[in-house]
N, C-alpha and C positions, 0 to 999 in steps of 0.2 A: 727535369729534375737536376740534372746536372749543369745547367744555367743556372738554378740560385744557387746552389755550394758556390760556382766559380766567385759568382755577386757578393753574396756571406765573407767570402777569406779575402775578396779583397776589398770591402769597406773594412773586415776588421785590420787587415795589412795597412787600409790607409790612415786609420786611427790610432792603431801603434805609432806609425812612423811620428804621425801628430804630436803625440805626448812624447816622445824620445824628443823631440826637437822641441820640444815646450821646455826645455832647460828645468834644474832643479826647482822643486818650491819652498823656500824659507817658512820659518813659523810665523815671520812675523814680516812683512815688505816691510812696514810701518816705522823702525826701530830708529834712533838718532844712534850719531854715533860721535860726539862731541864729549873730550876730555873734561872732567868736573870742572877744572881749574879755568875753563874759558866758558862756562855756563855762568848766565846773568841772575840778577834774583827772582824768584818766583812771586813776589810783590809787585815787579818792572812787568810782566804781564798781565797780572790781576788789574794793575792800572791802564794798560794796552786796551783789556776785554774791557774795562767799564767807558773808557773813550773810544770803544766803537758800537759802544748803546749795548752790552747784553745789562738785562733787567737784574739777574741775580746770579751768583758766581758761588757755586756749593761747595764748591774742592779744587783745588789745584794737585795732583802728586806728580809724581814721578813714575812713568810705566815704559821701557823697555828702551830707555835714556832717554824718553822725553818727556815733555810736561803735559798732563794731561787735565784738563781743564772740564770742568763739567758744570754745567748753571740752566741758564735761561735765556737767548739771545734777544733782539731785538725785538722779533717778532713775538716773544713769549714764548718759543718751541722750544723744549730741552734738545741740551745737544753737547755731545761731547766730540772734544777737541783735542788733537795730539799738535804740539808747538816743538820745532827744534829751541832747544832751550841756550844756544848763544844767537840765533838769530831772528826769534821767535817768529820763523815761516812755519804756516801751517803745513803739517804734514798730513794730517787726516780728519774728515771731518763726517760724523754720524748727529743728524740729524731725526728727533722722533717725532711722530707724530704729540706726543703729548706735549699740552699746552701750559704754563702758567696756573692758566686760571682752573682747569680740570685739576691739576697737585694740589690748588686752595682747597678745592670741594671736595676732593678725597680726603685730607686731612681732617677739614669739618667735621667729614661724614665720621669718620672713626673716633673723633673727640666725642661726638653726640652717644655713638655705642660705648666709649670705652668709663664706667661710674666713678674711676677715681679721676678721671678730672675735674666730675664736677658738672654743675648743670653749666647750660648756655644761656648766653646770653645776658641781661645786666645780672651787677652781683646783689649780694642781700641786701633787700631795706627797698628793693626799686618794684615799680608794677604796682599793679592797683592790688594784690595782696598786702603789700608791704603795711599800705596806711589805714589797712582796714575797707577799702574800696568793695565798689557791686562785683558780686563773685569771687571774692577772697577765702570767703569761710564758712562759716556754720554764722546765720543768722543770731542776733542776741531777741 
């Protein structure tokens, strides 16, 4: 019995010591720290991201001095990006699983539930209803 206590206090002694020596932890690692006045335009990377193939480019801000960029890359996977904004190195990069084409089909999907947009698909006057076609209506 008095073997695990000994065991107990000193894993938990070597875990303390662990975290005292793991130095402080910031909120943020992530944060740029460049003066506005030497920060480039946030247009000069939107053209950066599209010459290196992302698909679509939804926002650029500004998040905790740097630019943060959020779209669709190459491969169609959303993903948001943190750029030091005078040297536009990336500082951080989160990658989702969600694709491109899965955001088309969700949208779809909710346009088709949501009635004030409206039906899908062609507009009025099209389809075999339109000109009176087989299965349009009530028989004359």
């Amino acid at each position: 019995m008095r073997r695990k206590t000994v065991v107990a206090v000193a894993t938990l002694a070597v875990l303390g010591a662990g975290l005292a020596l793991s130095g402080p932890v910031r909120a943020s690692d992530d944060a740029c720290r460049v003066p506005m006045a030497e920060w480039r335009p946030r247009e000069e990377l939107q053209a950066k991201l599209q010459a290196e193939g992302w698909q679509r480019i939804d926002q650029v801000k500004v998040d905790d001095g740097c630019y943060e960029a959020k779209g669709y890359d190459r491969e169609g996977f959303r993903v948001e990006a943190k750029y030091d904004p005078k040297s536009f190195e990336l500082v951080k990069l989160e990658r989702k699983r969600e694709r491109i084409r899965d955001q088309d089909r969700i949208r779809e999907r909710e346009r088709v539930r949501d009635p004030a947009q409206g039906p899908i698909g062609p507009g009025p006057g099209a389809g075999p209803a339109a000109g009176g076609g087989a299965g349009g209506g009530r028989g004359n």
